[in-house]
C-alpha positions as CSV (number, residue, x, y, z in Angstrom):
1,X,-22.3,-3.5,-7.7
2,X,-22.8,-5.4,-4.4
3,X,-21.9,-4.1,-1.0
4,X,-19.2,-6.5,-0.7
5,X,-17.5,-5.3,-3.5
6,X,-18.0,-1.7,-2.4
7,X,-16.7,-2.5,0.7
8,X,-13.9,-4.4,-0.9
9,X,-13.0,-1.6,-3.0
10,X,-13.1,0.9,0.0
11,X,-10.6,-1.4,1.9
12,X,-8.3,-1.3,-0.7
13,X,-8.0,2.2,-1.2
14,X,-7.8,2.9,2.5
15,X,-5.1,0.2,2.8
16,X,-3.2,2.2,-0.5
17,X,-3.9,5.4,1.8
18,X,-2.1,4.0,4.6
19,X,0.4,2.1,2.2
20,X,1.3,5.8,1.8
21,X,1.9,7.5,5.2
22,X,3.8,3.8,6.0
23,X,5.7,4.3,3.6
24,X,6.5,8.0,2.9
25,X,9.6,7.5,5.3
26,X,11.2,5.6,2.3
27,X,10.6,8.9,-0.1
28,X,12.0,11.2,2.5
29,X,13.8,10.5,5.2
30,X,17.1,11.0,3.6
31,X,16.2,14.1,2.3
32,X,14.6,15.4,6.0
33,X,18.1,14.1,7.7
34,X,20.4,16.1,5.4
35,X,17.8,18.9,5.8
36,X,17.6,19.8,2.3
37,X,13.9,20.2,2.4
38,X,12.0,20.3,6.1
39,X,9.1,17.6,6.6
40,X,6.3,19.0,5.8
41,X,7.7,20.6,2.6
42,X,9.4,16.4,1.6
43,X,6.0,15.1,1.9
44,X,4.6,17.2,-0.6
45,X,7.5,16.8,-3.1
46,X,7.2,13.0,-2.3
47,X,3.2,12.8,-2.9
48,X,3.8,15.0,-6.1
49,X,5.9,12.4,-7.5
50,X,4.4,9.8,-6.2
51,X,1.0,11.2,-8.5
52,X,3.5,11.9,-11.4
53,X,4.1,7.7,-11.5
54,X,0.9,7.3,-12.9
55,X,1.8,9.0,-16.4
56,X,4.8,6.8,-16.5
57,X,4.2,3.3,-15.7
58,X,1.5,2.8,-17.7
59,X,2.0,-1.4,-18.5
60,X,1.0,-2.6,-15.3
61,X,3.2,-5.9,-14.8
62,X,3.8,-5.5,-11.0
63,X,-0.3,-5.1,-10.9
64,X,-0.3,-8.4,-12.7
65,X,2.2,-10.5,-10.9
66,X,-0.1,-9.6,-7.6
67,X,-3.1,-10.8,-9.3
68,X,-1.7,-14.0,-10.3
69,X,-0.7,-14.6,-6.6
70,X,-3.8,-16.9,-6.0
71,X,-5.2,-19.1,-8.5
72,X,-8.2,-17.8,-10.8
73,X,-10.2,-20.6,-9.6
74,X,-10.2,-19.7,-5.9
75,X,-10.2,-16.2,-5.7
76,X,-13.1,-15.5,-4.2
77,X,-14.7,-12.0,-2.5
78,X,-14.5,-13.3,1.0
79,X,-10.4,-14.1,0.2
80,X,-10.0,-10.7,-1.0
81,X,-11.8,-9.1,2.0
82,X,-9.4,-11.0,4.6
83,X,-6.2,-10.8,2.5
84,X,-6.7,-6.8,3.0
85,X,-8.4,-6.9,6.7
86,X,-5.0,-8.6,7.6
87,X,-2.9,-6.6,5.7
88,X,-4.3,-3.1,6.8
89,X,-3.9,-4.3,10.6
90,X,-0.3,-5.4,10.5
91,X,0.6,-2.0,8.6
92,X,-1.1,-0.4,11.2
93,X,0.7,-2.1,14.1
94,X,3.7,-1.9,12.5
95,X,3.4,1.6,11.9
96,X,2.8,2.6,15.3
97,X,6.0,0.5,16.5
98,X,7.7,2.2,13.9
99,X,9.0,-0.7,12.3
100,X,9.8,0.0,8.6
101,X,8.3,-3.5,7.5
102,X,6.9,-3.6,3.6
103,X,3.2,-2.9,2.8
104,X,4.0,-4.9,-0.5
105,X,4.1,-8.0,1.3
106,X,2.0,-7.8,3.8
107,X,-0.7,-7.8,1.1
108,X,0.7,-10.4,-1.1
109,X,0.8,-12.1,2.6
110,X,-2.9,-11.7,3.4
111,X,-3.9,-12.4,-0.2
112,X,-2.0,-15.9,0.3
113,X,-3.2,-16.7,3.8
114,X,-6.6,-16.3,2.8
115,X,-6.7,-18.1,-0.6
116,X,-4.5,-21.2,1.7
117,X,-7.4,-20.9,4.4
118,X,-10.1,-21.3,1.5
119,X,-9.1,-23.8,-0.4
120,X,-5.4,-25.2,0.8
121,X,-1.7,-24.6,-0.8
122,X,-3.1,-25.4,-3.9
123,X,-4.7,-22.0,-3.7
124,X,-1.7,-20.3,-4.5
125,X,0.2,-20.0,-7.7
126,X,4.2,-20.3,-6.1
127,X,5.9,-18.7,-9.3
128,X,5.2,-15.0,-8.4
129,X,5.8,-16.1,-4.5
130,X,8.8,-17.5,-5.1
131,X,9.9,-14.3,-6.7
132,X,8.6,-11.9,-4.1
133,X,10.1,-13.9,-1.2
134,X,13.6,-13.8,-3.0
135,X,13.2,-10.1,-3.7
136,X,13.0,-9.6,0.0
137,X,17.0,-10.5,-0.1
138,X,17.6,-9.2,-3.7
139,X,16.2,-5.9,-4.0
140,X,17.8,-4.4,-0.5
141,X,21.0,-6.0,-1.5
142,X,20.8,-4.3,-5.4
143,X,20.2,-1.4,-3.3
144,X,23.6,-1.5,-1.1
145,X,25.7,-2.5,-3.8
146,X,24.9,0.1,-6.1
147,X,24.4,2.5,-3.3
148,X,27.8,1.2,-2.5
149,X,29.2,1.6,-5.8
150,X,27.8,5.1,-6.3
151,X,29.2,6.5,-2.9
152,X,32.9,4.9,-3.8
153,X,32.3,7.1,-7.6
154,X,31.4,10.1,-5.6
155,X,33.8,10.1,-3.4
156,X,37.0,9.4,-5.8
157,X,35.7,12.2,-7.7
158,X,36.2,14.5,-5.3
159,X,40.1,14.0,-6.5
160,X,41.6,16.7,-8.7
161,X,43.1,14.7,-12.3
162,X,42.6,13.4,-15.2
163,X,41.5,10.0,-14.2
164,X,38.0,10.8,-12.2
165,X,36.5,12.5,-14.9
166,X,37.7,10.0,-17.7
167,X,35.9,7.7,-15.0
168,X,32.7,9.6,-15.4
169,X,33.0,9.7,-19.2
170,X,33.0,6.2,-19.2
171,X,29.6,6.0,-16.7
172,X,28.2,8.1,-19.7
173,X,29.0,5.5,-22.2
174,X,27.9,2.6,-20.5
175,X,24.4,4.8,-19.6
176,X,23.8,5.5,-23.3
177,X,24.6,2.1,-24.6
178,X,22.4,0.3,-22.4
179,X,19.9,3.0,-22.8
180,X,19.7,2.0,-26.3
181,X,19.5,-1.7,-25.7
182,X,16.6,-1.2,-23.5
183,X,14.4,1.4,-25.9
184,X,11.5,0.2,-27.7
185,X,12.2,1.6,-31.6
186,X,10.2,-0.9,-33.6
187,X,7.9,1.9,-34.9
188,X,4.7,-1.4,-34.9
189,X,5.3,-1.3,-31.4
190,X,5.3,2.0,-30.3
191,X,2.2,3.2,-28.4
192,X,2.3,6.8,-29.3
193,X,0.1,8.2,-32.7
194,X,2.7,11.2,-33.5
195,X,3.4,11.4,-37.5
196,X,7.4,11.9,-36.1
197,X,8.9,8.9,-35.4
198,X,11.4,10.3,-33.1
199,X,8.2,11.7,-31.0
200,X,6.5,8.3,-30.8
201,X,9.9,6.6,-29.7
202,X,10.6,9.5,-26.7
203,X,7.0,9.8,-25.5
204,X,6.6,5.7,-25.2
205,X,6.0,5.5,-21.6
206,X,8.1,2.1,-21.6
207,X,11.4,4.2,-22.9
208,X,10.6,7.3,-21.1
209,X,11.4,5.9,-17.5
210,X,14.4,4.6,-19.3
211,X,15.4,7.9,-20.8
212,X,14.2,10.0,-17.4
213,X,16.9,7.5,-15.3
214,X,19.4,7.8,-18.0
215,X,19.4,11.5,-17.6
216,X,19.7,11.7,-14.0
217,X,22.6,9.2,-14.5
218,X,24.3,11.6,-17.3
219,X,23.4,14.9,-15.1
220,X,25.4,13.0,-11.9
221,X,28.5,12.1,-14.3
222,X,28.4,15.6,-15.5
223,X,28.4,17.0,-12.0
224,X,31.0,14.8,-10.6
225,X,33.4,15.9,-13.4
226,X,33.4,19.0,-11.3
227,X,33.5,17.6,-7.7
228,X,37.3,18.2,-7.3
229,X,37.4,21.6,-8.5
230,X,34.6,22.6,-5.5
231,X,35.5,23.3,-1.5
232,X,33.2,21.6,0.9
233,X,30.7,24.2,0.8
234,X,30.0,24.6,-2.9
235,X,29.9,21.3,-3.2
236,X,27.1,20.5,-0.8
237,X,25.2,23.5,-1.4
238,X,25.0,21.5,-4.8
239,X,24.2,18.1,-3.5
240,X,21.4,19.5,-1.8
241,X,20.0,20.6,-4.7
242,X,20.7,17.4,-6.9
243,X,19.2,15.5,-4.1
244,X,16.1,17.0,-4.7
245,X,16.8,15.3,-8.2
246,X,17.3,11.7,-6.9
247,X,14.2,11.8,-4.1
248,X,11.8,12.7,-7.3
249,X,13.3,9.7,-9.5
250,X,12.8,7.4,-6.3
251,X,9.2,8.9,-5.3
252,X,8.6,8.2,-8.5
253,X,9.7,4.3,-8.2
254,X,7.5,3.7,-5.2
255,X,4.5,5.5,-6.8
256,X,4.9,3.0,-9.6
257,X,5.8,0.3,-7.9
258,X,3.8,0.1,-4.6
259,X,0.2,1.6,-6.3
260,X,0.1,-1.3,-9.2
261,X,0.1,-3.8,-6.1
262,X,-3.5,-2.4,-4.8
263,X,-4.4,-2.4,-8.6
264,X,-4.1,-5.8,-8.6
265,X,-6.2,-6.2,-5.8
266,X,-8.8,-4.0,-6.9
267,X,-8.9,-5.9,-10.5
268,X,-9.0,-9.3,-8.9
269,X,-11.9,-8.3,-7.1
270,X,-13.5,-7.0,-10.2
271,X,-13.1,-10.0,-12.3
272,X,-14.2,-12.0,-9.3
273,X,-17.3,-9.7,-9.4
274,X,-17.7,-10.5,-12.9
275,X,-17.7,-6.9,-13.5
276,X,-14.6,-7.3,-16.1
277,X,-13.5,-10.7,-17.7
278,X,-9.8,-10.1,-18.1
279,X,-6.5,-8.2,-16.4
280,X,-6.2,-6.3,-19.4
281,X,-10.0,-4.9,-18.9
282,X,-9.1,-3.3,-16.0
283,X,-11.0,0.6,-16.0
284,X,-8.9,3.5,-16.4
285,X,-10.4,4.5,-12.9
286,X,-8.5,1.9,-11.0
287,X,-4.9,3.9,-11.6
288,X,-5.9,7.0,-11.5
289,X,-7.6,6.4,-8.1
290,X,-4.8,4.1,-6.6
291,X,-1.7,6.8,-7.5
292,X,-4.2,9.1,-5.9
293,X,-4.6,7.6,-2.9
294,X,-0.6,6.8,-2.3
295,X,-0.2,10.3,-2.7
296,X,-2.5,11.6,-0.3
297,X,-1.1,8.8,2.0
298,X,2.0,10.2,1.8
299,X,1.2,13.5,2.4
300,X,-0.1,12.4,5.9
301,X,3.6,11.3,6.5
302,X,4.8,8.5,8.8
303,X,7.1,10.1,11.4
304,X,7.9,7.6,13.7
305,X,9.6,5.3,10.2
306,X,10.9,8.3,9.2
307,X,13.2,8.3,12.4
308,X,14.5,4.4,12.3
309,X,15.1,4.8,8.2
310,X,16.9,8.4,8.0
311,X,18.8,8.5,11.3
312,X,19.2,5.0,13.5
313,X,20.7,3.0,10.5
314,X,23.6,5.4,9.8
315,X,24.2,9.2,9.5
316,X,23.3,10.4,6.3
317,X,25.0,13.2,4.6
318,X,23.9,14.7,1.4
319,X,26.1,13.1,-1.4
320,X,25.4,9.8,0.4
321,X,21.8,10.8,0.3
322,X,22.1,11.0,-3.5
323,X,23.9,8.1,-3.4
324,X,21.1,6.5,-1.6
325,X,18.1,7.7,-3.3
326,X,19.6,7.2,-7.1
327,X,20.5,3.8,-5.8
328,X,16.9,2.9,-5.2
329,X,15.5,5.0,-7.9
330,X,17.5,2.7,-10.2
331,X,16.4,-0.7,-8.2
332,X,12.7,0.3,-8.2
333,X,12.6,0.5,-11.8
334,X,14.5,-2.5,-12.9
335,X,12.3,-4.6,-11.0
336,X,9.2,-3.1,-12.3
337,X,10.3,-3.8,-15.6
338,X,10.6,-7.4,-14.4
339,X,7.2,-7.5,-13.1
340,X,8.2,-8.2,-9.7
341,X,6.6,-6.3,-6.8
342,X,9.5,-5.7,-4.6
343,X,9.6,-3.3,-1.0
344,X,10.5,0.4,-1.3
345,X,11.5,-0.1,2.5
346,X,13.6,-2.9,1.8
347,X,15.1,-0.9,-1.2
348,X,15.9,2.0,0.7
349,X,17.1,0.8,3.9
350,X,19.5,-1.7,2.0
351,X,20.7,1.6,0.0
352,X,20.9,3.5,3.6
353,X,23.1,0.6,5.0
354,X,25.4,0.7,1.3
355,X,26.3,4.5,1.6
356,X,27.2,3.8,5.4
357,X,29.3,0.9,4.5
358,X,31.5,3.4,2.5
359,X,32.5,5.0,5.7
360,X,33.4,1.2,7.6
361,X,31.1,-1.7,8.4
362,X,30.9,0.0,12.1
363,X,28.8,3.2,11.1
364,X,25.8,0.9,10.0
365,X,24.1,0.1,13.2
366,X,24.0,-3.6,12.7
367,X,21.9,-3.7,15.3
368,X,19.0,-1.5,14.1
369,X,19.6,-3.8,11.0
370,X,18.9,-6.8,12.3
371,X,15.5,-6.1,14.0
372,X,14.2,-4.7,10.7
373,X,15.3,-7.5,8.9
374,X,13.6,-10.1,11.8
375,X,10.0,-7.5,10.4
376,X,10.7,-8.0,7.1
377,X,10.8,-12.1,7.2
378,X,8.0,-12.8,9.6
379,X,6.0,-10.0,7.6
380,X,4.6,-12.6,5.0
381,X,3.9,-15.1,7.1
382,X,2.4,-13.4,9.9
383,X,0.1,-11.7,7.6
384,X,-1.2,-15.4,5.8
385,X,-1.8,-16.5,9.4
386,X,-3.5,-13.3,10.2
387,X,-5.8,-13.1,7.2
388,X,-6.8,-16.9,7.6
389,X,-7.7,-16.3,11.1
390,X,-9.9,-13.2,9.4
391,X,-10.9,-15.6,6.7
392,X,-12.4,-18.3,9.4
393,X,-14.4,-15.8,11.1
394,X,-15.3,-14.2,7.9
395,X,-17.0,-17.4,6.4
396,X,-19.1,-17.8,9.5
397,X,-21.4,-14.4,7.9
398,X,-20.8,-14.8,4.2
C-alpha cells in the first residue's frame, strides 16, 4: 500500500470524523431544545444510532452514486487527495462560523473540482450531480411538508371524537399497504439463509428499514388515538419519551446516509490503487470503519450548529420535535433507497422550518433561513474551486 493511499485513507476517515461532530447538531438539537435528554447524554444516543446504521443499510447505493461522481478514467490519487483537502477545510470553517452547511456536498464538491482541474468538465459524470444539486431543494422541502403534514395530524388529534382516531386508522392502512409494496418476498432474492421463510423476509436488511419506519409510523397512530383523552402534562411527559423514538430512526438515517458517502471515497481510492477491481469488491473494513468514525464524530458534538438548528429557526416543542425528527427519519430513508446522497442538515432544518410553519409563517425566522440557504448553494461550488486550487498546488509535488 503506498503512502499516498495511506494518507488518502487517513483523510477520509478524519473528514467522516468531522462529518460527525458537524453534523451531530442534525441528530440532536431538537431533542437538547425540548430538553428531553441533556447534551452530553443526545450525543451518545445519537453516535449509538448512528453505529447501529451499519447493520441496516447494508446495499451501499448512496456509496455508489459518490463514486460514480467523476469518471473511472480520471479518477486519479492526486483528485482524491484534493477533493477531501477541500472538503475537510470548508467543514471546518463552516463549523467554527456555525453555519449548518452539508458535509455531503462539500465532498461531492471537492471530488468534482478536482476531477474538473485534472482533466476538464468532461471529468465529471453530470447524472449523479444533477441529482445531488436538485436534492439540495428536494430533500429540505420533503422534509417541511411532511413535517408539515405530521404536525397538522398531531395537532387535530388532540380533539376529543370519533373522527381523529378513524384519521389515524386510516395512517395505519396506508403504512401497511405501502409497506407491503415496498418488501422484498421473492424467496430467490432474499439475502438471509434461515430454513423459515418468514425469517429470511423480516431479517432482509432491505425490508427491515422498511418494517423499523413502518413501526414507528403504527406506534405514532396508536398514540395519537389517545392524544385527546390526555391534559397537557401527560401528554408531553409522553412526547418526550416518543421523541427519543423518532431521534433514533433519524440518527439512524444520517449514519446510513452520510457514512456510505466517505465509503465511496475510500473505494474509489482503492480501485484507483488497484487494490480492488470493482465497487462491489469493496472490503468489509471500509463500513465498519466509516460508521465507526461518524459515531465517534458525533460523540464530539458540534455546539455552535446545534444552537442555529434547534433554537434560531423556530422554537421547538416536543410533539413538533417528533414531528420534526419522524419527518426526516422518513426523508433520509427514501432517498437512500433512491441512491441519492442527500444533506441530513438540509433535511432537518427544512423539517425544523415545517413544524414552525404550523404555528404561522412568522415563527420561522426567515431570516436565519435565508443565510443557511445562501451556505447551502455556494457550498458545492466553493468547494470545486477550493479543491482545484489544492489540486494545482498538489500536482506541482506528485
Amino acid at each position: 500500500m503506498s503512502v499516498l493511499l495511506i494518507v488518502i485513507l487517513v483523510l477520509a476517515i478524519i473528514f467522516d470524523y468531522i462529518n460527525g461532530f458537524h453534523d451531530a447538531a442534525n441528530s440532536i438539537a431538537t431533542i437538547v431544545s425540548t430538553k428531553v435528554l441533556t447534551p452530553f447524554q443526545a450525543v451518545i444516543w445519537a453516535a449509538l444510532f448512528n453505529f447501529v446504521a451499519f447493520f441496516i443499510f447494508r446495499d451501499h447505493g448512496v456509496a455508489n452514486t459518490i463514486a460514480k461522481t467523476v469518471k473511472e478514467d480520471f479518477i486519479t490519487l492526486p483528485v482524491i487527495l484534493s477533493g477531501l483537502i477541500a472538503a475537510i477545510s470548508w467543514n471546518l470553517m463552516t463549523w467554527w462560523f456555525g453555519i449548518p452547511s452539508s458535509s455531503s456536498h462539500t465532498l461531492i464538491g471537492g471530488f468534482a473540482g478536482a476531477a474538473i482541474a485534472h482533466a476538464g468538465f468532461n471529468a465529471v459524470n453530470t447524472e449523479p450531480i444533477i441529482k445531488t444539486v436538485s436534492f439540495i431543494v428536494l430533500a429540505p422541502l420533503m422534509g417541511m411538508v411532511m413535517a408539515y403534514i405530521i404536525s397538522l395530524w398531531f395537532i387535530y388529534s388532540f380533539r376529543r371524537g370519533a373522527l381523529p382516531k378513524i384519521l389515524s386508522f386510516g395512517v395505519i392502512a396506508i403504512v401497511m399497504i405501502l409497506l407491503f409494496n415496498v418488501m422484498e418476498t421473492d424467496p430467490s432474492k432474499l439475502k438471509g439463509h434461515s430454513a423459515n421463510y418468514l425469517v429470511n423476509v423480516l431479517s432482509d436488511t432491505r425490508n427491515f428499514k422498511w418494517i423499523l419506519l413502518a413501526t414507528i409510523l403504527t406506534a405514532m397512530s396508536v398514540f395519537t388515538m389517545f392524544l385527546g383523552s390526555l391534559n397537557t402534562a401527560r401528554s408531553t411527559m409522553y412526547l418526550k419519551r416518543f421523541q427519543l423514538v423518532s431521534s433514533a430512526a433519524f440518527s439512524i438515517g444520517h449514519g446510513g446516509n452520510d457514512a456510505q458517502k466517505v465509503m465511496g471515497i475510500i473505494t474509489v481510492a482503492l480501485i484507483s490503487a488497484h487494490h480492488i477491481k470493482t465497487f462491489s469488491e469493496m472490503p468489509v473494513w471500509v463500513p465498519l470503519v466509516c460508521y465507526t468514525a461518524i459515531a465517534l464524530g458525533t460523540l464530539s458534538g458540534g455546539w455552535k450548529i446545534i444552537k442555529t438548528m434547534g433554537t434560531r429557526i423556530t422554537k421547538i416543542t416536543p410533539f413538533e420535535g417528533v414531528a420534526a425528527e419522524t419527518a426526516g427519519a422518513i426523508t433520509l430513508f427514501l432517498t437512500e433507497n433512491l441512491k441519492i446522497p442527500v444533506s441530513t442538515t438540509h433535511t432537518i432544518a427544512g423539517s425544523i422550518m415545517g413544524v414552525g410553519a404550523t404555528k404561522r409563517l412568522s415563527a420561522v425566522r426567515w431570516g436565519v433561513t435565508i443565510n443557511l440557504l445562501w451556505a447551502w448553494i455556494l457550498t458545492i461550488p466553493v468547494s470545486g474551486m477550493l479543491a482545484a486550487g489544492v489540486y494545482c498546488v498538489v500536482r506541482l509535488f506528485l
